[in-house]
C-alpha positions as CSV (number, residue, x, y, z in Angstrom):
1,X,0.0,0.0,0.0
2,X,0.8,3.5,-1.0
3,X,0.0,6.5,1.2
4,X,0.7,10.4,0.6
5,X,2.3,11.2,4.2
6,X,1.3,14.7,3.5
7,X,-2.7,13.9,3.8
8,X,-2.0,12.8,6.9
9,X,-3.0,14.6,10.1
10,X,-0.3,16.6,11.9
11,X,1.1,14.9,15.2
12,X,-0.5,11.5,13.9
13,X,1.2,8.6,15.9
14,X,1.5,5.8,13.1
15,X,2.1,2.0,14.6
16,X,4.3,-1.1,12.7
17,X,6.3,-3.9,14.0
18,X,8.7,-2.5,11.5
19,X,9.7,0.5,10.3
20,X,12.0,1.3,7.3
21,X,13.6,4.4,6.1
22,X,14.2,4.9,2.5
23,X,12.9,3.4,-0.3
24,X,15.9,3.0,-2.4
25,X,16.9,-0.7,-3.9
26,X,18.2,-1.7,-0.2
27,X,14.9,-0.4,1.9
28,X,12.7,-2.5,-0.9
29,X,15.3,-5.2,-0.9
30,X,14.1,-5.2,3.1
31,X,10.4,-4.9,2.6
32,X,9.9,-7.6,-0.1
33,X,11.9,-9.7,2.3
34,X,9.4,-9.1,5.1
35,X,6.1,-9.9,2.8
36,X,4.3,-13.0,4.2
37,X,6.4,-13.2,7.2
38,X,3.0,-12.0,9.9
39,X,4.5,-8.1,10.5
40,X,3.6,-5.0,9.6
41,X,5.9,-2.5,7.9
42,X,6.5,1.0,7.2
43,X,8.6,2.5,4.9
44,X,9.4,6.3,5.4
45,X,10.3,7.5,1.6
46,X,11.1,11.6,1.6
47,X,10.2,12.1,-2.1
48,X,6.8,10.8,-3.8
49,X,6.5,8.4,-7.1
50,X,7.7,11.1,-9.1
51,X,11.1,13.2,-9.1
52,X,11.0,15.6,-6.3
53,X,12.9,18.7,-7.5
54,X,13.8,20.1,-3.9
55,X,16.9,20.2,-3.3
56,X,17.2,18.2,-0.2
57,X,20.0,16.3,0.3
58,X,22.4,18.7,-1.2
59,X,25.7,18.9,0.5
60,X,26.7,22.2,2.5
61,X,28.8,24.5,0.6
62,X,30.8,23.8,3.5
63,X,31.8,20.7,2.2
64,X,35.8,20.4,0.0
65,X,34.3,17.4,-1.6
66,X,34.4,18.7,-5.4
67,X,32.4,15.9,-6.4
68,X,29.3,16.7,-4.7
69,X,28.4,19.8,-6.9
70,X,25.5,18.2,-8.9
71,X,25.1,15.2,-7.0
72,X,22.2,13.2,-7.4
73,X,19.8,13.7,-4.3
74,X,17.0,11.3,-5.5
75,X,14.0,12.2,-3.4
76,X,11.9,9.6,-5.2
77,X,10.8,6.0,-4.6
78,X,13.3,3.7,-6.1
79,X,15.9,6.2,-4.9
80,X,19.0,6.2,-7.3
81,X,17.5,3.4,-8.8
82,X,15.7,6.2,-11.0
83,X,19.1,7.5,-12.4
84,X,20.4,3.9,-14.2
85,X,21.0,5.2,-17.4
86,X,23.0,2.1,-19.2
87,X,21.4,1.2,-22.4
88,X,22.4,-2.0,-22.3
89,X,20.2,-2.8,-25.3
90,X,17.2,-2.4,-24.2
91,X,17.1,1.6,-23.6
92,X,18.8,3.2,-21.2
93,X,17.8,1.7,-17.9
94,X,20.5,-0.8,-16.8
95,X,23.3,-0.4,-14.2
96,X,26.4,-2.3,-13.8
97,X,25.9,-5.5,-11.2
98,X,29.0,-6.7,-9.6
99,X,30.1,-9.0,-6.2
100,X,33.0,-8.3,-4.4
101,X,35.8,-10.4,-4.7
102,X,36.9,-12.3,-2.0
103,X,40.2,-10.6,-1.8
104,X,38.5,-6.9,-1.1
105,X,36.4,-8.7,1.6
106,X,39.7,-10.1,3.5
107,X,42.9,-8.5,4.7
108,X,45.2,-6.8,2.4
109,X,48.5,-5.5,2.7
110,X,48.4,-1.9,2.7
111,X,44.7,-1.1,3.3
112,X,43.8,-3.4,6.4
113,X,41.3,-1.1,7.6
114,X,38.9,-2.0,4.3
115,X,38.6,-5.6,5.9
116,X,34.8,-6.9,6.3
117,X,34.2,-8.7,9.5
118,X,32.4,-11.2,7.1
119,X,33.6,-13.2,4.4
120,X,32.4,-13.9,1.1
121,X,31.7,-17.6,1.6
122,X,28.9,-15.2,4.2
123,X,27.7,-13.6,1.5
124,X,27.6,-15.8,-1.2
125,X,24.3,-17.3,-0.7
126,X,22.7,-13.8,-1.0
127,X,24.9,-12.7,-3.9
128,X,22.3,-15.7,-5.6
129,X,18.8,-14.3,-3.8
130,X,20.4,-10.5,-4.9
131,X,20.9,-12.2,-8.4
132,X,17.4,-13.8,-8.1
133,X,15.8,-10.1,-7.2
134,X,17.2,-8.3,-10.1
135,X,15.3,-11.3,-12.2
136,X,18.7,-12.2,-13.4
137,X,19.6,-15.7,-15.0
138,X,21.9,-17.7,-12.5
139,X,25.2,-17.1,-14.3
140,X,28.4,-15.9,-12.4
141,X,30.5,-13.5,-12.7
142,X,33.8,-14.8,-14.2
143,X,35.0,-15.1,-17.8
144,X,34.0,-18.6,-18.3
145,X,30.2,-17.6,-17.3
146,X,30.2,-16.0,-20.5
147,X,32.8,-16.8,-22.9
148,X,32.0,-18.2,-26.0
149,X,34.2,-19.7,-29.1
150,X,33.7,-16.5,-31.1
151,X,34.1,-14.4,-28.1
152,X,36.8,-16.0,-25.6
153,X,38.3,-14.2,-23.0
154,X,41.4,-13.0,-23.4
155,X,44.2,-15.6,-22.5
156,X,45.5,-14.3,-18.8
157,X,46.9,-17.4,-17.3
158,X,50.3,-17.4,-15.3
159,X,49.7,-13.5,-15.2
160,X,48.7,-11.5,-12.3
161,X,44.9,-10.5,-14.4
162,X,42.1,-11.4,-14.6
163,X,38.4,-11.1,-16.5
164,X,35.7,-10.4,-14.8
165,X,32.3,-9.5,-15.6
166,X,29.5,-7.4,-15.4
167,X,26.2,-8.1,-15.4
168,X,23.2,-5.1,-15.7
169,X,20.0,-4.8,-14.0
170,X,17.5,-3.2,-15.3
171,X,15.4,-0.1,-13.1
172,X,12.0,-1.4,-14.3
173,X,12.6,-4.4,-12.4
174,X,12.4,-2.1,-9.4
175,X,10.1,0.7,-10.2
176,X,7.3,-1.5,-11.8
177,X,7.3,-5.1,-10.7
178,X,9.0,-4.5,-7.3
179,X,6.7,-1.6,-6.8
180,X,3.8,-3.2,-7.8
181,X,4.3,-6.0,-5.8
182,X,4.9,-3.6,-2.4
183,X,1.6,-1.6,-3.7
184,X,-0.2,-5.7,-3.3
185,X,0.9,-5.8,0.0
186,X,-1.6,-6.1,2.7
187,X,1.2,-5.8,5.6
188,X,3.1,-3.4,4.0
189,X,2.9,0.3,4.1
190,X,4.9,3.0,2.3
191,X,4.5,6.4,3.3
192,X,5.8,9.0,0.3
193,X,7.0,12.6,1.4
194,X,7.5,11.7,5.2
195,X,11.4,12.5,5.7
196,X,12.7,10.9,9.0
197,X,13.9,13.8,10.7
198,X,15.3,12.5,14.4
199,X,15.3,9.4,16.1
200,X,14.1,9.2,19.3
201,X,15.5,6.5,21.7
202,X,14.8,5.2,25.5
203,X,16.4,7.3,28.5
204,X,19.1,4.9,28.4
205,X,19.6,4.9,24.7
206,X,19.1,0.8,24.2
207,X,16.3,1.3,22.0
208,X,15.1,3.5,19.7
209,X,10.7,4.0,20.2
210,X,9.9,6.7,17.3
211,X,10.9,8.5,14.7
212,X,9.8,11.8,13.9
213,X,9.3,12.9,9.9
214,X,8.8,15.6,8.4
215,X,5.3,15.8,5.4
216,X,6.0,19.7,4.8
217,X,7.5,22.8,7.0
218,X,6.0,22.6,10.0
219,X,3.9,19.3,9.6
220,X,5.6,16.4,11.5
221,X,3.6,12.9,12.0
222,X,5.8,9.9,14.8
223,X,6.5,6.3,13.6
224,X,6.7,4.0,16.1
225,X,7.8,0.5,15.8
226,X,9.6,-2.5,17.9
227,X,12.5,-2.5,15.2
228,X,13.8,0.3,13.0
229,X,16.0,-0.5,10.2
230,X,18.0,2.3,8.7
231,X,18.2,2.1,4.6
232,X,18.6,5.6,3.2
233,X,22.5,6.5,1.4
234,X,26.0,7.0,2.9
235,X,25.1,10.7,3.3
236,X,21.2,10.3,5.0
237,X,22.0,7.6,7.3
238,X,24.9,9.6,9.2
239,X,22.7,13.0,8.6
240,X,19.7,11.0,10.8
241,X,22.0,9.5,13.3
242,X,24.2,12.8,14.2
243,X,20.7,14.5,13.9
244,X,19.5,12.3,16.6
245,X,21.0,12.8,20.3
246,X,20.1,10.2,23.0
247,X,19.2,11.3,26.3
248,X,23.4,12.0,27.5
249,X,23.4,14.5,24.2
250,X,25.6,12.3,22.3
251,X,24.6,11.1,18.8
252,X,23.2,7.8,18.8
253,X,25.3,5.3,17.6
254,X,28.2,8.0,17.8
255,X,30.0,7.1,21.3
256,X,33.1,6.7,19.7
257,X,33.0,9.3,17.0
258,X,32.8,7.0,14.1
259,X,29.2,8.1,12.6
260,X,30.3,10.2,9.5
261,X,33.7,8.9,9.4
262,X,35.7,6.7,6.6
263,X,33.6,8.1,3.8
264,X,34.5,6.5,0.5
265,X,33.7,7.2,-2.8
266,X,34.8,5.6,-6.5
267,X,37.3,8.2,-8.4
268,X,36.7,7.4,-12.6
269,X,40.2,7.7,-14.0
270,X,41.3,7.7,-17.4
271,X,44.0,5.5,-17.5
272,X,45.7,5.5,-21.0
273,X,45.6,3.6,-24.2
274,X,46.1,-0.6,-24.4
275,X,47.3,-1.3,-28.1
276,X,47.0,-4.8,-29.2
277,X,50.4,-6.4,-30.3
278,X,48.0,-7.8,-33.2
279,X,45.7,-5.4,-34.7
280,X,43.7,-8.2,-35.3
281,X,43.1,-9.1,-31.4
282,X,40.5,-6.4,-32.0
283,X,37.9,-8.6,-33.7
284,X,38.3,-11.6,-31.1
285,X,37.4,-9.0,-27.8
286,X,33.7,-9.0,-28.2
287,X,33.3,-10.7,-25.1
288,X,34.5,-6.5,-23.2
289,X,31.7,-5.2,-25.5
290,X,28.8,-4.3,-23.9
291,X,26.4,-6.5,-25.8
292,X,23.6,-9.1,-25.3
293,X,24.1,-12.5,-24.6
294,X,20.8,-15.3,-24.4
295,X,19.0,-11.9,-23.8
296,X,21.3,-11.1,-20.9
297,X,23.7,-7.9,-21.1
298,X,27.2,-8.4,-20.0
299,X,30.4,-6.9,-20.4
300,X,34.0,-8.0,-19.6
301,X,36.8,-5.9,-17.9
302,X,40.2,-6.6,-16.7
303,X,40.9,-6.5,-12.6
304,X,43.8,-7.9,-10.5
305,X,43.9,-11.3,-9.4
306,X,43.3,-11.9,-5.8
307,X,46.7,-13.0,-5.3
308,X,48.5,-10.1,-6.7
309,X,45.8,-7.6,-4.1
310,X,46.8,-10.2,-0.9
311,X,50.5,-9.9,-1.8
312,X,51.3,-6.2,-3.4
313,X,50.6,-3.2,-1.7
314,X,48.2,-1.9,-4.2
315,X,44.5,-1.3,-4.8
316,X,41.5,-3.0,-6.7
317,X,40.6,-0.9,-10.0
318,X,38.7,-2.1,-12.9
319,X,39.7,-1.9,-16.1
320,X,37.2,-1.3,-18.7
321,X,38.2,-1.1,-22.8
322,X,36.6,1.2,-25.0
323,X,38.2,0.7,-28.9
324,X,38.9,3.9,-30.6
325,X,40.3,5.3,-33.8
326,X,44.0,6.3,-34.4
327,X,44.5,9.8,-33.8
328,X,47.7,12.4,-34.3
329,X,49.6,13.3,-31.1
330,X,48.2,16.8,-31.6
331,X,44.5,15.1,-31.7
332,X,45.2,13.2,-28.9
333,X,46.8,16.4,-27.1
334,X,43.7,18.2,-28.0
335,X,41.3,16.2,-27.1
336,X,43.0,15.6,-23.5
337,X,43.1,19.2,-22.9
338,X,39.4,19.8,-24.4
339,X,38.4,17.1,-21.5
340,X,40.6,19.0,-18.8
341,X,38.9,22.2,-19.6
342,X,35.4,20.5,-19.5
343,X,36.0,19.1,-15.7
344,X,37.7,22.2,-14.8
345,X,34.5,24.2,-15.5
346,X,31.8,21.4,-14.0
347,X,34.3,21.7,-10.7
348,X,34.2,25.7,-11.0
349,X,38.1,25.4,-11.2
350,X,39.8,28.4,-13.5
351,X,41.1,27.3,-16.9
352,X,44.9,27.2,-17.6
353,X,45.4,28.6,-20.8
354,X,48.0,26.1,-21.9
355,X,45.3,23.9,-22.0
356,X,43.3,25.9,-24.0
357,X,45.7,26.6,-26.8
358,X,46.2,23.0,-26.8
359,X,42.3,22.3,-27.8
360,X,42.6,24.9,-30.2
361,X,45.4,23.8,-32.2
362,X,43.6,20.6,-32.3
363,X,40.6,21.5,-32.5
364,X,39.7,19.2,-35.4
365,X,40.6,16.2,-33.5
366,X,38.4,17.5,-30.7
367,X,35.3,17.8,-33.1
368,X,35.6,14.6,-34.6
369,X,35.7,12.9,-31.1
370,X,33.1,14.1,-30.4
371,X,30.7,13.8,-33.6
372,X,32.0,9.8,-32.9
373,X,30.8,10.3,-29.1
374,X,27.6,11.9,-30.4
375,X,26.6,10.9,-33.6
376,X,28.2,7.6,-34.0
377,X,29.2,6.0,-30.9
378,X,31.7,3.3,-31.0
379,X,31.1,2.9,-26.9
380,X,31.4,4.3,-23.9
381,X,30.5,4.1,-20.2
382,X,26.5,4.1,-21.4
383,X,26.3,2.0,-24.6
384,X,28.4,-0.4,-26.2
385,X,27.8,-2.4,-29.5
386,X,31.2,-2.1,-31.1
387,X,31.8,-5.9,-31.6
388,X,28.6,-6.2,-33.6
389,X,30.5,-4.7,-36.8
390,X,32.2,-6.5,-39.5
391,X,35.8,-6.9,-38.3
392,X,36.1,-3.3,-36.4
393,X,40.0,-3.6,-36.6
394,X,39.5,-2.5,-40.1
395,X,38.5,0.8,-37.5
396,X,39.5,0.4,-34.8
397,X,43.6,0.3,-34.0
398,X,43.5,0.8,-29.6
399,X,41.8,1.0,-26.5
400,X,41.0,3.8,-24.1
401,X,41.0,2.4,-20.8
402,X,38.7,3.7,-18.0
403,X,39.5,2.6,-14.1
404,X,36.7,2.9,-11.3
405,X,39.4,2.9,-8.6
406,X,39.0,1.7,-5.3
407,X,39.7,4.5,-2.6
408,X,40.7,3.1,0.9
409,X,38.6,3.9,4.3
410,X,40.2,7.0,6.0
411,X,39.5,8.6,9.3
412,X,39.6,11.6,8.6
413,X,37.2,11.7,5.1
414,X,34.0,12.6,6.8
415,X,30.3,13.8,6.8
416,X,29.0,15.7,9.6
417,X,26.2,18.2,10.3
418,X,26.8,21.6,8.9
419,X,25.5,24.9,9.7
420,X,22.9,25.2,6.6
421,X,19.5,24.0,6.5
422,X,16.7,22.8,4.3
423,X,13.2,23.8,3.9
424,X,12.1,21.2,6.3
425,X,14.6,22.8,9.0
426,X,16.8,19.5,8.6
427,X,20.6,20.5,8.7
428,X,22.5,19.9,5.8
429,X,25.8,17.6,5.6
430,X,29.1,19.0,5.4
431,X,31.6,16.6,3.5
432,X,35.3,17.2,4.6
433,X,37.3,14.7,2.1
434,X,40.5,14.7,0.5
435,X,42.3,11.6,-2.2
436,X,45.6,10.7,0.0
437,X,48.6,11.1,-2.0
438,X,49.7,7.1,-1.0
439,X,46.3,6.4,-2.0
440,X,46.9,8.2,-4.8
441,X,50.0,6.2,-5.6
442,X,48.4,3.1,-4.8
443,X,46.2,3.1,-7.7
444,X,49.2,4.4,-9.8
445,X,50.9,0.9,-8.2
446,X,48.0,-1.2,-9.5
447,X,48.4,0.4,-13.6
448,X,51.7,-0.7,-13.4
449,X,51.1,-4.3,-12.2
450,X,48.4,-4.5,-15.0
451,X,50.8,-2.9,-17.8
452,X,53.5,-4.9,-16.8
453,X,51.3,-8.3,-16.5
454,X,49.9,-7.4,-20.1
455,X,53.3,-7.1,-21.4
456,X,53.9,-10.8,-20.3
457,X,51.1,-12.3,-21.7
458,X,52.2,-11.1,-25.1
459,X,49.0,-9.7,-25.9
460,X,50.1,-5.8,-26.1
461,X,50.9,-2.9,-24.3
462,X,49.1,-0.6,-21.7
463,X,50.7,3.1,-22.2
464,X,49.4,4.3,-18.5
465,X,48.9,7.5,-18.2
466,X,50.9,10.1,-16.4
467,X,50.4,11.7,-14.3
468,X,46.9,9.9,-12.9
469,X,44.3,11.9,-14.9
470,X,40.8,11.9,-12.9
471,X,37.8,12.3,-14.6
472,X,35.5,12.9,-11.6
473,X,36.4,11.9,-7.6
474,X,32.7,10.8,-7.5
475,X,30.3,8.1,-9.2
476,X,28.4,8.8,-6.1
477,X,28.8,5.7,-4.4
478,X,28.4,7.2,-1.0
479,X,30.3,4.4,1.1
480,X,31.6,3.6,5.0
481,X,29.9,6.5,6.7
482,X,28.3,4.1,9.1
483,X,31.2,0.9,8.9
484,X,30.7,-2.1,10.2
485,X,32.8,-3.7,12.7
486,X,32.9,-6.5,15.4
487,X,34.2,-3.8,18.0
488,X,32.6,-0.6,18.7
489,X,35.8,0.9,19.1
490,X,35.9,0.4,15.3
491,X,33.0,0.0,14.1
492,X,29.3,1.7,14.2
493,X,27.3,-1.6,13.1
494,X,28.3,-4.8,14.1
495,X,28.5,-7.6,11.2
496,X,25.0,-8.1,11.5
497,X,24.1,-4.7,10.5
498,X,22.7,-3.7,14.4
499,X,24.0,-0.1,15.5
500,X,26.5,-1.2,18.5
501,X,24.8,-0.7,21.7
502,X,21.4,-0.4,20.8
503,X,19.0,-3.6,20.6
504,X,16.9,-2.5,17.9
505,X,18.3,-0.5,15.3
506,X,19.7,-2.0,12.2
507,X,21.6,0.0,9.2
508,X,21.2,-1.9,5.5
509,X,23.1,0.1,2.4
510,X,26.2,1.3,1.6
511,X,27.3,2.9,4.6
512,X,28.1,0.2,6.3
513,X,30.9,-1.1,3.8
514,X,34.0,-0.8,6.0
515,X,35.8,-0.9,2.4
516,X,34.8,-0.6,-1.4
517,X,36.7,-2.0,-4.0
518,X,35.9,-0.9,-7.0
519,X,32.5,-2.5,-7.9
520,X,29.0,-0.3,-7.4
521,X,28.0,-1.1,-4.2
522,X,24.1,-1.8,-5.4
523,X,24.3,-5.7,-5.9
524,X,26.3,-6.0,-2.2
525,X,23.8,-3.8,-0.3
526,X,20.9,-5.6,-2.1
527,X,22.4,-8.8,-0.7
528,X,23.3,-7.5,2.8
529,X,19.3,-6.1,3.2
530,X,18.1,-9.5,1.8
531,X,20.6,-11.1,4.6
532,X,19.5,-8.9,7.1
533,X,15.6,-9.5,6.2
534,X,16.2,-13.0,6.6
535,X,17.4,-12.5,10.2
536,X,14.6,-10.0,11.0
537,X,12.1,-12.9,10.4
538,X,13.6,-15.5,12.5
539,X,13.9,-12.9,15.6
540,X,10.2,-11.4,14.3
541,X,8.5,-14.7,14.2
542,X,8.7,-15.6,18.0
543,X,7.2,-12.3,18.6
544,X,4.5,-13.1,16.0
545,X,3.3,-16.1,17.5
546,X,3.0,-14.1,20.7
547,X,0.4,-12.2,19.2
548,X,-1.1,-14.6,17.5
549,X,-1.8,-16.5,20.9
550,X,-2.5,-13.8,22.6
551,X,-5.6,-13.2,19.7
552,X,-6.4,-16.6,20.1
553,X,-6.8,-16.3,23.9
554,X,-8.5,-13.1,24.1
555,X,-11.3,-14.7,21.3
556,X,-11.5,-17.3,24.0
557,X,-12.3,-15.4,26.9
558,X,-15.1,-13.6,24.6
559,X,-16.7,-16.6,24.0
């Protein structure tokens, strides 16, 4: 069931066994876990079933994070979900699906805070049921999932890379059959426009009894409910906790400082040019296209092995390939300096002038890139279909190369309350974030492992760039901001997702990665809710029964 939060009247005390906040892919991973198990739920979404064009959610201008200018601050049901843009053949509605490996989940040398108190033999049963609630077909995620004789993967043994996949899930999944589905639901209640503005817990801060929302300025209605489950982004969920003092003044969850802290995002770097040893490798890489497969989209990229991440003191980055045409040094120049220009301008940075003599003596070069980008894409991050010409070597001559780089957990990148508020009175974040320069050479470390592994397999050569070229410091995966850890010391949710010290308070979505990788978080924080749904029902039954007896009884005495 749908309901308009706004319609409702003010001070209105609103009753559930549980309630959920947000209705993004991990808050409706929750509540279609919860159907048919006897409860009822409530799902506090701030925005309606259409785009709300508030801007809520917006960062302070407080904040040093450059990538937050333009963020997306979804205020819709579905959440980001609404933003897949992918056309992965069917329109553009997908978004790249990807596990963690094991080797992000375990200790490393160099980042050992990004360890997971859980492994991925934990996870791996709700990777599937994540797989299964995307609809997708029960393939995996390695190269021979998908290779096929007239598009093998790329031969990698007795180096230190391999091929991966990706899969793509499609939005409508979510915004028509998952929402329908929730709209069916007899149990189940979603409340649109009610944004949870404080949590309210007991005088000794064990358990949380209401929280209080927000339908419009000055029109608040109370939730109340035995268990509250936290499922907003990495920037909400830290906003409602540090917006939420217990009875002492402190922060809920926040007795160690950690709520806000270890923010992580995924820098997109442009990482230089591979060039096949054989031009005709070319027309045998089909398989890192973005193309169709029994009806399926997938697309290949090149990562580390998880040996080489266990032994080196490097990061994870993905390598994705994107074949383009020979161009002149000046083209090439040009066109590198026309994209400088372009981010310096979206970032409100000032414009060096030797970059811009550089577009304009190659200025040609510039405009046919992008008529190709334009008018007759090859590929690029949002479409691929490259492999379906005849022999595109004839072309085709290199690779761009894109990395979605994996930026370790640190203390000091954090979110916290700032000054500035929203129409609603709700205070805005402040992001205080910077890329450490090891970190920085880290992912520098990992180009050279893959250039130097490519080198021995014989298949051709990765010219890396230098220095690291960053196209954007965010994809706005919001990450770490509430981390999870077996000790509170370290930690503001334990492995299971419950806030340390208080009974009845979970956190599902990204903010409780304590590290990233390089994968988008989605199909992970899909799996964690579905895990954590499946917990809630074994703890929630008992209590069911309870009240199912105590119906029973109570019919007795009437009669």
């Amino acid at each position: 069931m749908f309901a308009d939060a706004r319609t409702l009247p003010p001070h209105l005390t609103v009753r559930s066994q549980v309630c959920i906040v947000g209705a993004g892919p991990a808050g409706m991973a929750l509540a279609t876990s919860l159907l048919r198990a006897g409860v009822k739920v409530s799902v506090l979404e701030s925005g309606g079933l259409e785009d709300d064009a508030s801007d809520r959610g917006q960062p302070s201008d407080e904040s040093n994070f450059a990538g937050h200018r333009g963020l997306w601050t979804t205020r819709q049901f579905g959440g980001n979900a609404n933003r897949w843009m992918v056309d992965a053949g069917a329109g553009p509605h997908a978004l790249r699906l990807l596990p963690l490996e094991a080797s992000v989940l375990g200790a490393r040398a160099g980042v050992a805070a990004a360890a997971w108190p859980i492994t991925h033999a934990d996870l791996a049963p709700h990777y599937l049921r994540a797989q299964a609630w995307f609809e997708l077909p029960e393939r995996g995620y390695e190269a021979q999932d998908w290779a096929m004789p007239d598009a093998p993967a790329l031969p990698l043994d007795h180096t230190g890379l391999r091929t991966g996949i990706y899969q793509f899930a499609d939005k409508r999944v979510l915004l028509q059959r998952h929402r329908q589905t929730l709209a069916n639901a007899r149990d189940i209640a979603i409340y649109e426009h009610a944004t949870a503005m404080r949590l309210e817990s007991t005088p000794d801060g064990a358990r949380i009894v209401r929280v209080h929302a927000a339908t419009a300025p000055g029109r608040h209605v109370v939730f109340e409910a035995d268990t509250f489950i936290l499922a907003q982004g990495g920037l909400a969920t830290p906003q409602l906790l540090l917006a939420s003092p217990d009875a002492s003044g402190q922060a809920i969850g926040n007795r160690h400082d950690l709520v806000g802290r270890y923010f992580m995002d995924h820098p997109l770097l442009f990482g230089g040019t591979f060039v096949p040893a054989q031009r005709a490798l070319i027309d045998r890489m089909a398989l890192y296209d973005l193309r169709c497969v029994d009806g399926q989209a997938a697309m290949a990229h090149l990562r580390l092995s998880d040996e080489v991440l266990r032994r080196e003191d490097c990061v994870s980055i993905s390598a994705l390939l994107f074949p383009r045409r020979a161009m002149s040094p000046r083209r090439q120049a040009a066109f590198a300096a026309a994209q400088r220009l372009r981010n310096a301008r979206r970032e409100g940075r000032s414009l060096k002038p030797r970059d811009l003599f550089t577009a304009l003596a190659g200025l040609d070069g510039v405009a046919q890139q992008y008529y190709d980008r334009l008018y007759a894409p090859i590929s690029h991050l949002g479409v691929g279909g490259w492999s379906n010409k005849p022999e595109p070597s004839r072309q085709l001559d290199h690779f761009e190369v894109l990395h979605q780089a994996e930026q370790p957990p640190r203390h000091d990148n954090r979110v916290r309350l700032g000054e500035a508020r929203d129409d609603l009175g709700q205070r805005r974040v402040r992001i205080d974030w910077r890329w450490h320069e090891e970190d920085m050479a880290r992912v520098q470390r990992s180009q050279q492992i893959m250039a130097r592994e490519l080198q021995r397999s014989g298949l051709g050569r990765f010219h890396v760039q230098q220095p690291l070229e960053i196209k954007t410091t965010s994809t706005t995966h919001f990450m770490g901001t509430t981390r999870m850890h077996d000790d509170p010391r370290h930690g503001v949710v334990d492995r299971n997702g419950r806030v340390h010290g208080v009974r009845n308070l979970y956190v599902a979505g990204s903010s409780v990665f304590p590290g990233a990788g390089y994968a988008n978080p989605t199909l992970t924080l899909v799996a964690l809710a579905l895990r954590l749904g499946e917990q809630l029902r074994r703890q929630l039954r008992p209590s069911v029964l309870q009240h199912s007896q105590a119906r029973v009884e109570a019919t007795a005495e009437r009669d």
